[in-house]
BAKELO-363798 format. One record per residue (C-alpha): residue number from 1; residue in three letters; chain; x, y negated, z negated. Coordinates in nm, 2 decimals, decimal comma. Each point is the difference from the previous one (the first is absolute). Example, Ala and Ser with C-alpha at 12.3 -4.5 7.8 and 13.67 -1.06 7.14 Angstrom:
! residues 2
nr;rest;kette;px;py;pz
1;ALA;A;1,23;0,45;-0,78
2;SER;A;0,14;-0,34;0,07
! end
This chain:
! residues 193
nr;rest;kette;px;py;pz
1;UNK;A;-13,81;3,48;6,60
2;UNK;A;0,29;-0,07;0,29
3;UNK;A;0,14;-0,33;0,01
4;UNK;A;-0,07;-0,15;0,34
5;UNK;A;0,33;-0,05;0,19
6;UNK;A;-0,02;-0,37;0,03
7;UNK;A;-0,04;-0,01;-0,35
8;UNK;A;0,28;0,19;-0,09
9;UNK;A;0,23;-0,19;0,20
10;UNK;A;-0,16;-0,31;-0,15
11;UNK;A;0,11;0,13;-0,34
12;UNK;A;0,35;0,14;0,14
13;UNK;A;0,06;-0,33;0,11
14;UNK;A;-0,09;-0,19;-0,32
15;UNK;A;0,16;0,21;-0,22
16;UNK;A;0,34;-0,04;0,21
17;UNK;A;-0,07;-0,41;0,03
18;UNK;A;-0,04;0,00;-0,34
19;UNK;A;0,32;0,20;-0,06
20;UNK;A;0,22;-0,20;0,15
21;UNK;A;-0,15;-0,32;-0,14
22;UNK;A;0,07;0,14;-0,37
23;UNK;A;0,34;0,09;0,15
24;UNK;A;0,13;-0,32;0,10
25;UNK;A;-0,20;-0,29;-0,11
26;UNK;A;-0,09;-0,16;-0,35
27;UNK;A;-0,29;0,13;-0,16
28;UNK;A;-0,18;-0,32;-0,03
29;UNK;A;-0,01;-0,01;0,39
30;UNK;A;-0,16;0,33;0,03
31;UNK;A;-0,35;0,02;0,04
32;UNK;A;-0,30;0,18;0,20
33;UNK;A;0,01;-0,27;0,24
34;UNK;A;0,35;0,01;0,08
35;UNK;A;-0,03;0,36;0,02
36;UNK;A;-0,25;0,05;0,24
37;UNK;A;0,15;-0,24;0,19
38;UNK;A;0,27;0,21;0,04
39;UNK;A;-0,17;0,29;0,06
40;UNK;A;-0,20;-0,17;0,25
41;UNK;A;-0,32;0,11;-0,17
42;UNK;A;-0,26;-0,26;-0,13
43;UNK;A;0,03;-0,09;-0,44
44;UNK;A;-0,40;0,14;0,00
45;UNK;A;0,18;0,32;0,09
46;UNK;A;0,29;0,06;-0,23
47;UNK;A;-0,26;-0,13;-0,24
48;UNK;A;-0,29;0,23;0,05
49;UNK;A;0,32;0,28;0,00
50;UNK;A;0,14;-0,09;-0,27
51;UNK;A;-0,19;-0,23;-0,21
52;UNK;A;0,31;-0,23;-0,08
53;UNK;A;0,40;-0,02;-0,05
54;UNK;A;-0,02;0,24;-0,26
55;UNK;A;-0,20;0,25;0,17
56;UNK;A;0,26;-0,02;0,31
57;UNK;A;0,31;0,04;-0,28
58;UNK;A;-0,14;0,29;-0,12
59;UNK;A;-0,10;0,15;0,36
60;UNK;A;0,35;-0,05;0,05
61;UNK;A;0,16;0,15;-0,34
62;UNK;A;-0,28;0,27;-0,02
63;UNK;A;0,23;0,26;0,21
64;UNK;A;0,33;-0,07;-0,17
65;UNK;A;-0,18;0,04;-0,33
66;UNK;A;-0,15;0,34;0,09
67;UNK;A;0,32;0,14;0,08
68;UNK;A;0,21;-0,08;-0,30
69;UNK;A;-0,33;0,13;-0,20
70;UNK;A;0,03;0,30;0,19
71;UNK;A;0,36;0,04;-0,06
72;UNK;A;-0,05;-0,07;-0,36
73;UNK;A;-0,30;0,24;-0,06
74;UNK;A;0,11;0,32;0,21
75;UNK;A;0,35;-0,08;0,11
76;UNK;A;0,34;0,15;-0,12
77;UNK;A;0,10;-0,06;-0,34
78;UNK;A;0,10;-0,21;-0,16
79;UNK;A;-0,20;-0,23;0,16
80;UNK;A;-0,27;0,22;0,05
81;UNK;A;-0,09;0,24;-0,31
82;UNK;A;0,21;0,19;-0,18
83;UNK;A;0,32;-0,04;-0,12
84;UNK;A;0,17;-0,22;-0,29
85;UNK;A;-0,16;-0,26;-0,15
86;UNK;A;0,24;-0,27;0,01
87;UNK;A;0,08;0,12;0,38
88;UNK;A;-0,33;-0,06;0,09
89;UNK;A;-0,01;-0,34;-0,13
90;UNK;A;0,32;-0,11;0,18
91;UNK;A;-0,15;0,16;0,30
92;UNK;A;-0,30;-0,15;0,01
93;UNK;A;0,16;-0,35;-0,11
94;UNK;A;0,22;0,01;0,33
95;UNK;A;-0,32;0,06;0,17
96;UNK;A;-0,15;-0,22;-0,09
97;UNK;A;0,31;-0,28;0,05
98;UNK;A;0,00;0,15;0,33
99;UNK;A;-0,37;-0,04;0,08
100;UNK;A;0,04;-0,37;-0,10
101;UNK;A;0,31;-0,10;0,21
102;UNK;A;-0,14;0,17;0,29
103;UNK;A;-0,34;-0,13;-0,03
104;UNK;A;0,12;-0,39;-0,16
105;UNK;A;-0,20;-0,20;0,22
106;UNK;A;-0,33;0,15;-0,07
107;UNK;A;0,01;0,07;-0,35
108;UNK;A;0,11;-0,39;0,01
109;UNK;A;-0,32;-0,06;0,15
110;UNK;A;-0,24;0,23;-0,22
111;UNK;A;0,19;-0,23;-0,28
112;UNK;A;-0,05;-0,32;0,14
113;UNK;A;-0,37;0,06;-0,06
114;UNK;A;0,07;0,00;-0,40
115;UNK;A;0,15;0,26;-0,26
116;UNK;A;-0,34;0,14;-0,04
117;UNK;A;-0,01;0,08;0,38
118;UNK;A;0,33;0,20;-0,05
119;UNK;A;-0,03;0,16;-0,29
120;UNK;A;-0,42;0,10;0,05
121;UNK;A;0,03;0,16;0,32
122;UNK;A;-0,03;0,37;0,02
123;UNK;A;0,34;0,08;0,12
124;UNK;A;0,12;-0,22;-0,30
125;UNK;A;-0,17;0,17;-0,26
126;UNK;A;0,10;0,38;0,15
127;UNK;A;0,38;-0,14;0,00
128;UNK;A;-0,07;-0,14;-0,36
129;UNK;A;-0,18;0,33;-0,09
130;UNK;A;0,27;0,15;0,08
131;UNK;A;0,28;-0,17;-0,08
132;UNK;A;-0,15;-0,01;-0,38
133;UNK;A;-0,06;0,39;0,04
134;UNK;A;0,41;0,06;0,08
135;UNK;A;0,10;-0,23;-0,28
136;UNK;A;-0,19;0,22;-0,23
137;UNK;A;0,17;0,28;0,10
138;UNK;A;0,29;-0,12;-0,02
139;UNK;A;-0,05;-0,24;-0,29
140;UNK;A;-0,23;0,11;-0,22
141;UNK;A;-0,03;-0,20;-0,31
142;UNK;A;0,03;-0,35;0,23
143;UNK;A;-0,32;-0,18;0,08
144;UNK;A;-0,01;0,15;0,40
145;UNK;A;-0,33;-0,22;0,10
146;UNK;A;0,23;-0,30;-0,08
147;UNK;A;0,28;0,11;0,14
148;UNK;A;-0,14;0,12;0,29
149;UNK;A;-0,16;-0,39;0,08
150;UNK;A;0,39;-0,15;-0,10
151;UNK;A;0,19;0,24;0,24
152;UNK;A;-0,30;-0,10;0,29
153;UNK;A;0,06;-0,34;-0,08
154;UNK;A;0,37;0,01;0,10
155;UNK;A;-0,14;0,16;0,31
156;UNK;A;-0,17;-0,28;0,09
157;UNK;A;0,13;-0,07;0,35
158;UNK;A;0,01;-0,36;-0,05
159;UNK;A;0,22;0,04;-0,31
160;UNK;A;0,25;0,21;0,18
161;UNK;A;0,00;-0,25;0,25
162;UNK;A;0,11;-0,27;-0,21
163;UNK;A;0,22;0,22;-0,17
164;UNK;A;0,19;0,11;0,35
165;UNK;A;-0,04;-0,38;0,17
166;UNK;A;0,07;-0,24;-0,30
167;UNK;A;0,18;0,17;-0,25
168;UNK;A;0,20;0,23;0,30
169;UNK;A;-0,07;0,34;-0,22
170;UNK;A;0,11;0,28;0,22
171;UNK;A;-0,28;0,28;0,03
172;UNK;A;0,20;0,26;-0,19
173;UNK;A;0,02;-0,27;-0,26
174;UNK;A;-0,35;-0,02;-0,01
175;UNK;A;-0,05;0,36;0,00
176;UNK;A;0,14;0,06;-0,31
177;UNK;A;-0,12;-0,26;-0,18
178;UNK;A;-0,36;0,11;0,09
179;UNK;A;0,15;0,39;-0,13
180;UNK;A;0,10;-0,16;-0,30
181;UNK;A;-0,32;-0,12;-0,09
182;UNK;A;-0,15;0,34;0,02
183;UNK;A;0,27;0,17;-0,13
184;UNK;A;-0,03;0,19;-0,32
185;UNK;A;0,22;-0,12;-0,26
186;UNK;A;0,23;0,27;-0,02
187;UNK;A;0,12;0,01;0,36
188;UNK;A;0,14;-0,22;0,24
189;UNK;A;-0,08;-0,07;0,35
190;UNK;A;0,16;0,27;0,12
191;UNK;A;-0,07;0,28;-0,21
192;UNK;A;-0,29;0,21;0,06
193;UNK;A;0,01;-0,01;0,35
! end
């Protein structure tokens, strides 16, 4: 079934609204109301589009997130398959970083709905999956699954955050302390890559 026109630019216009919201304002001052209101659309609507804030968040992340799966399933090594083991895990860690700094404001918002809202969702658990199944590879006698949910952890946007705003950790800082974590024991952060 087509999407009627109106309703597509209904949803064009919410998604943006709700964009720039995330983009500059608090996150306890975003809501549906405030975005329809700025997408000049009634609440009923985002709501019967959406369902609520989360929904819009991950209307909003959902295209972002099927590309860097895409990359990651069928792309070049070593991000994609093939290739060395620890490679692939550095790759896929700066990736990952990447995905994160470039998408802050959302993940900050799937967050503020509670760790099981970040870690649960289906994107989580394929970049969890994921991460756990490159650690393997690369580590093979460390517990990966655990790993895997430490190293996501240090993801979290809202860590990074704090890390870059309070603490004034510079993002290659950051990057290699996230590497070092994964890391097998006998390398550093730049070997293997």
């Amino acid at each position: 079934m087509t999407e009627r026109a109106d309703a597509a630019r209904n949803r064009a216009a919410v998604l943006a609204a709700a964009e720039a919201l995330f983009e500059r304002e608090d996150l306890d001052h975003v809501s549906l109301a405030r975005i329809a209101q700025a997408a000049g659309v009634g609440k009923a609507t985002v709501m019967r589009r959406f369902g609520d804030l989360l929904g819009l968040v991950d209307a909003l992340i959902a295209p972002r997130v099927t590309a860097l799966q895409e990359r990651v399933r069928s792309g070049a090594p070593p991000l994609g398959p093939g290739g060395d083991a620890v490679a692939r895990l550095h790759a896929y860690l700066d990736a990952l970083l990447d995905f994160v700094f470039e998408n802050r404001m959302l993940i900050r918002a799937l967050e503020h709905y509670g760790p099981y809202a970040y870690y649960a969702n289906p994107a989580s658990q394929f970049w969890i999956d994921e991460l756990a199944a490159r650690i393997h590879a690369a580590r093979p006698s460390a517990d990966a699954e655990y790993l895997a949910y430490a190293v996501f952890t240090a993801l979290r946007a809202d860590v990074i955050d704090y890390l870059r705003e309070h603490r004034h950790m510079e993002t290659e800082r950051i990057r290699a302390g996230v590497h070092a974590l994964a890391d097998p024991p006998d390398t550093g952060p730049d070997r293997g890559r």
